[in-house]
N, C-alpha and C positions, 0 to 999 in steps of 0.2 A: 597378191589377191587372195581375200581370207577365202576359202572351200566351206559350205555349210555341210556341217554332220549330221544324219540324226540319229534319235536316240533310237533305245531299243533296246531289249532285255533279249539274250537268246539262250535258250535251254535245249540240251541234248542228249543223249542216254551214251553211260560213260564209255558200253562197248559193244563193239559189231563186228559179227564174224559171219562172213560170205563163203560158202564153198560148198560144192558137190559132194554128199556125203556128212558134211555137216552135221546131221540128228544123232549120229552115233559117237560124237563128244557132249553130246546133252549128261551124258552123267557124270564124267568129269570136270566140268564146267560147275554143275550144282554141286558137286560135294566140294571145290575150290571155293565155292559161297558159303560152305559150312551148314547146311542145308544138310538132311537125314531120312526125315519123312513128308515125302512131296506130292503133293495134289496134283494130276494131271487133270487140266480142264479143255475141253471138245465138246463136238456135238457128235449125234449118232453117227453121220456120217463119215467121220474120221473113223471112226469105229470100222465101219465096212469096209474101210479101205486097209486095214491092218496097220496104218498108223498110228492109232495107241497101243498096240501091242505092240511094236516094235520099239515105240518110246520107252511103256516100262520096263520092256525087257533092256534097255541100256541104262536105265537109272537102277536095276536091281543090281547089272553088273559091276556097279562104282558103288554100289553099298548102302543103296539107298533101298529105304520102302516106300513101300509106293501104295495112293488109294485114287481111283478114276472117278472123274465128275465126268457125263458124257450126255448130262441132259440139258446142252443151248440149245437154243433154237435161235431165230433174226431178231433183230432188234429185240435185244435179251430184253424180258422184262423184268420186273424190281423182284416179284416173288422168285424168280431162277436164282437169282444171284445172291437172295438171300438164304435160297433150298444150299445152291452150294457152298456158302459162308458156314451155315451148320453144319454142315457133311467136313468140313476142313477143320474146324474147331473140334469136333467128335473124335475125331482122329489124329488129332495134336499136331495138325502138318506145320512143319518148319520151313517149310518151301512149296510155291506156285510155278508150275510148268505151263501155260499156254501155247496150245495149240489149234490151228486151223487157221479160219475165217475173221474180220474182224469185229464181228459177237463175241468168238470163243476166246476173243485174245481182250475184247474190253470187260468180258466179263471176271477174266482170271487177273486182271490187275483191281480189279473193285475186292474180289477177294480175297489176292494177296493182301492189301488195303486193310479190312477190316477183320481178319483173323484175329489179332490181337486189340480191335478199335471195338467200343461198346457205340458207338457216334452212330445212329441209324443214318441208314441210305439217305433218306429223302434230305435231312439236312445239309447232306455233299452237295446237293443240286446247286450248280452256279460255278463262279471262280474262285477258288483257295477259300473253299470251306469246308474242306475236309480237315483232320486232326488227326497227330497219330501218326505210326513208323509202319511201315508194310514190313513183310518177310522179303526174302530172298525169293526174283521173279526172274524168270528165263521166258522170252514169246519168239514162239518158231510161226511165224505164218506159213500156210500152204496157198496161199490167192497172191497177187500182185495186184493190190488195188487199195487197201484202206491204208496204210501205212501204220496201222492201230503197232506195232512191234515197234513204233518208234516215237510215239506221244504221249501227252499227258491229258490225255482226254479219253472219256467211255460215253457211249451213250446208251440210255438206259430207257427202255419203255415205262414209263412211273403204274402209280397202282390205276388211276385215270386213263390209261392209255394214249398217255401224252411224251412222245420225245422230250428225254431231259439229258443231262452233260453234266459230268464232274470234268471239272478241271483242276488238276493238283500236280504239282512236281512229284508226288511219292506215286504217281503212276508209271512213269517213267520205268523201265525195267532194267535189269543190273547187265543186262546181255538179251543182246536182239541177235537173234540164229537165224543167217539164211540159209534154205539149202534147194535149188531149185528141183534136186528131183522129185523132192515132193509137191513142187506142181504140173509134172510132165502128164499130159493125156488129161489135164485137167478141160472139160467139156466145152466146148466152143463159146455155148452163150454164157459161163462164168468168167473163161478168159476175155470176152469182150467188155461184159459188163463191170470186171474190177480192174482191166487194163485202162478202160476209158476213166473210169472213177478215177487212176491215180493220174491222169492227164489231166480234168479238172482241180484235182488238188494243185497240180504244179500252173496252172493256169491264174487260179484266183492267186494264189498265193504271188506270183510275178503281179498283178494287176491289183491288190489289194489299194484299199483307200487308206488303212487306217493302219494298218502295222507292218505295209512294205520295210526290207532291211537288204541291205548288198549281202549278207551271208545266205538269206532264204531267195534271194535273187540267183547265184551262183546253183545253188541245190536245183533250182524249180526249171532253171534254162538246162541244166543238164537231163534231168530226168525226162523234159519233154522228147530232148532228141533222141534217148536211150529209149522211151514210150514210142515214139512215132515212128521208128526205125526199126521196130521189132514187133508193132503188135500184131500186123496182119501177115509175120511170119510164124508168129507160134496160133494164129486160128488156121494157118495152111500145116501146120505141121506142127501138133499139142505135141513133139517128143525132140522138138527143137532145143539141148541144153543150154547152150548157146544163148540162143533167144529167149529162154526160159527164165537164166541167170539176170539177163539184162533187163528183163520186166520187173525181176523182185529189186534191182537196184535201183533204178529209175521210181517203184515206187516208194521204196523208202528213201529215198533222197526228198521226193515232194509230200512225203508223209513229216518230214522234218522241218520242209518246207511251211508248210501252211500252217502248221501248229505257232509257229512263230511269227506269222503273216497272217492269217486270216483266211477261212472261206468266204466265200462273197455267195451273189444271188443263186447262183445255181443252185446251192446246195437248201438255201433256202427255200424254193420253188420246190426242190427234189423232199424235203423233210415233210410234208403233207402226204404226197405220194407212198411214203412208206409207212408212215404211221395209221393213215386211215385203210390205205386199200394192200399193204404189206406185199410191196412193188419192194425187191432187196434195191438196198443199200445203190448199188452202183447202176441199175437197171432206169433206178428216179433219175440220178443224176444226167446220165444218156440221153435220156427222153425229154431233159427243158436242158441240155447243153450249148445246143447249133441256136436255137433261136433268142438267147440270152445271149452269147456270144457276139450275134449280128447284131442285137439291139444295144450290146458295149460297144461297136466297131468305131462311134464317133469319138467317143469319147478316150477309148483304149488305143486309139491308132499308133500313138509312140511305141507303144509297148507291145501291142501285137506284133508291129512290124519287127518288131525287137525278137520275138519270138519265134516268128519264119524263118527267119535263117536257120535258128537251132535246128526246127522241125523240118522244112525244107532242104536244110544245108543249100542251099541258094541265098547268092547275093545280090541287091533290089537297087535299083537307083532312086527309085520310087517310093517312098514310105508309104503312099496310100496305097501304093500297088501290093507291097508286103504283106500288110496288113490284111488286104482283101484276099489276097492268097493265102494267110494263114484261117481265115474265117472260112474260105472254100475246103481246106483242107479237112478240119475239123467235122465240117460239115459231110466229105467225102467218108471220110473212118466211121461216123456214125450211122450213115446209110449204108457201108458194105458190111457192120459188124454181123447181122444176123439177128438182132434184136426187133424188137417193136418199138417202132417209134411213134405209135399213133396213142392218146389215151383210151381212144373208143377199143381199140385192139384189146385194151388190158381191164374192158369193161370199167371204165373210170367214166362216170354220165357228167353229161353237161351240169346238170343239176348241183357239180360239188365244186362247181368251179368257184363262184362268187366267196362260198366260207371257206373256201381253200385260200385264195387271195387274201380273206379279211386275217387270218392266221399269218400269213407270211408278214404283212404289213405291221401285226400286232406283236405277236409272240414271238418270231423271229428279225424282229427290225435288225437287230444288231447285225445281221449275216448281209440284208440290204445295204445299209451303211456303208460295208466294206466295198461295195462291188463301184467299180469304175464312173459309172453312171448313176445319175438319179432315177429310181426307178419307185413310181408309183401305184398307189394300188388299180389304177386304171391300167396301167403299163402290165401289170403280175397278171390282171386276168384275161387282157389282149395276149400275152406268151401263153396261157393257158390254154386260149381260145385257138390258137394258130396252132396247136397237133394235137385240137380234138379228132 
């Protein structure tokens, strides 16, 4: 009996290095890339935490000079990343360090990127329309949640204040640094909000319509159970190493995941929320997760059920039963996280509902498309309507 394969193209960043302690081979690690003088890029608040000074003080000690970029902010916009682009160029940097959040880490692979690229930004907007060799790029996250230290995607606020996306292999970076002390003590509602974000990645990406693959299948079922088994250990206890380590792997395994798979509606739903009312990144996601999830349940059932075990570690005789259990679950983690889960909470009016819908249906169809179910624009502003 012949086995149907399918195709599928998988891309992945050529090396990854997990360990406690970690940030202080950041400088041998970059001068092994041949790299000299390197841009660390962050935002302020890395700053206050003394993690870029700790960074350059480990790039100084391997022989490197060093110049700081430290003005990201969320959903970087086009003018940031082009302020840093000149500040890199100025200073002849032969090397990109990103560090933090996944802003500071999409922003320092756009600027590895176009250091030596004259290709304005706006024309990257889309898939493999970028041009041109990056520098030598090292991304240390401090979040567990976007997986940004391990794709080849940035999103970019455009000059319109519209969410846009390069997609290019030269984003990909030379070495993804994990090191979870540096997200210990990290604040309750950040570890909820980018812990759940990487369980949606690992979610759509198992349930994708359009670029499901057994490799990002493996990745997205592990990181669920390494996600669901650990998150509401490190919001009891942010100094949990342990559980610390197991959120940054769980979310780079579904940050690996979904880039080769797809996000589906959530994220689409979730992309209006941050770009009009600048709700971060993982907080959107959260907020239309549970009731997009129920609204996949008919159609996702193999696969949810598929998924409950991972998350559960329980075994079902029942696939509908699975499945409903894994729906209750999700639904459980997102009402103990600590977060808002209402839109009225986060002053979002009824009022934005309707162009909020007509957006996801238009400008973001493609994220639709992927998701399990047919979901139409009546269906976007019923999920809208349901945690106003």
């Amino acid at each position: 009996m012949s086995v149907s394969t399918p195709s599928y193209e998988f891309r992945s960043v050529p090396r990854i290095l997990c360990e406690a302690g970690a940030l202080d081979r950041a400088g041998e690690l970059m001068a092994s890339l041949g790299a000299h003088r390197v841009l660390v890029v962050c935002d302020p608040g890395i700053v206050r935490l003394g993690f870029a000074g700790q960074i350059c003080d480990v790039l100084e000690q391997a022989g490197c000079v060093v110049d700081l970029f430290s003005d990201v902010n969320a959903d970087p916009p086009a003018a940031i990343i082009r302020q840093a682009t000149a500040q890199a160029r100025a200073y002849k940097a032969d090397g990109v360090l990103g560090l933090g959040g996944g802003s500071s880490l999409d922003t320092a692979k756009l600027v590895a990127l176009m250091i030596n690229n004259e290709q304005p930004l706006e024309s990257m907007y889309g898939t493999d329309q970028a041009t041109g060799q990056r520098v030598p790029l090292i991304l240390v996250p401090t979040t567990s949640g976007t997986g940004s230290e391990v794709t080849w995607v940035s999103v970019v606020t455009d000059d319109a204040g519209q969410k846009k996306a390069v997609y290019s292999p030269q984003l990909l970076p030379d070495i993804a640094l994990l090191d979870p002390c540096l997200t210990l003590g990290l604040p309750p509602a950040v570890t909820a909000a980018t812990g759940l974000d990487a369980m949606v990645h690992a979610i759509e990406a198992y349930t994708s319509r359009t670029r499901k693959n057994p490799i990002s299948d493996g990745l997205a079922s592990t990181a669920i159970r390494l996600l669901g088994q650990n998150l509401e250990r490190v919001l009891a206890d942010g100094n949990d190493l342990a559980a610390r380590s197991a959120m940054l792997q769980g979310s780079l395994m579904a940050g690996i995941a979904f880039v080769n798979a797809s996000v589906a509606a959530i994220h689409g739903l979730a992309y209006p929320l941050g770009a009009r009312f600048h709700i971060p990144h993982g907080h959107s996601n959260a907020l239309v997760m549970a009731p997009v999830i129920r609204f996949n349940l008919p159609a996702a059932q193999p696969l949810y059920a598929e998924l409950a075990t991972h998350l559960l570690g329980e075994q079902f005789n029942d696939e509908h039963a699975a499945a409903s259990a894994f729906v209750l679950e999700m639904e459980r983690l997102v009402s103990c996280s600590g977060l808002e889960t209402r839109l009225s909470q986060l002053n979002i009016p009824e009022s934005a509902i309707a162009s909020m819908a007509d957006e996801v249906v238009t400008s973001i169809r493609r994220l639709i498309d992927s998701n399990p179910a047919d979901m139409s624009r009546a269906d976007v502003e019923a999920i809208y309507r349901s945690i106003l």
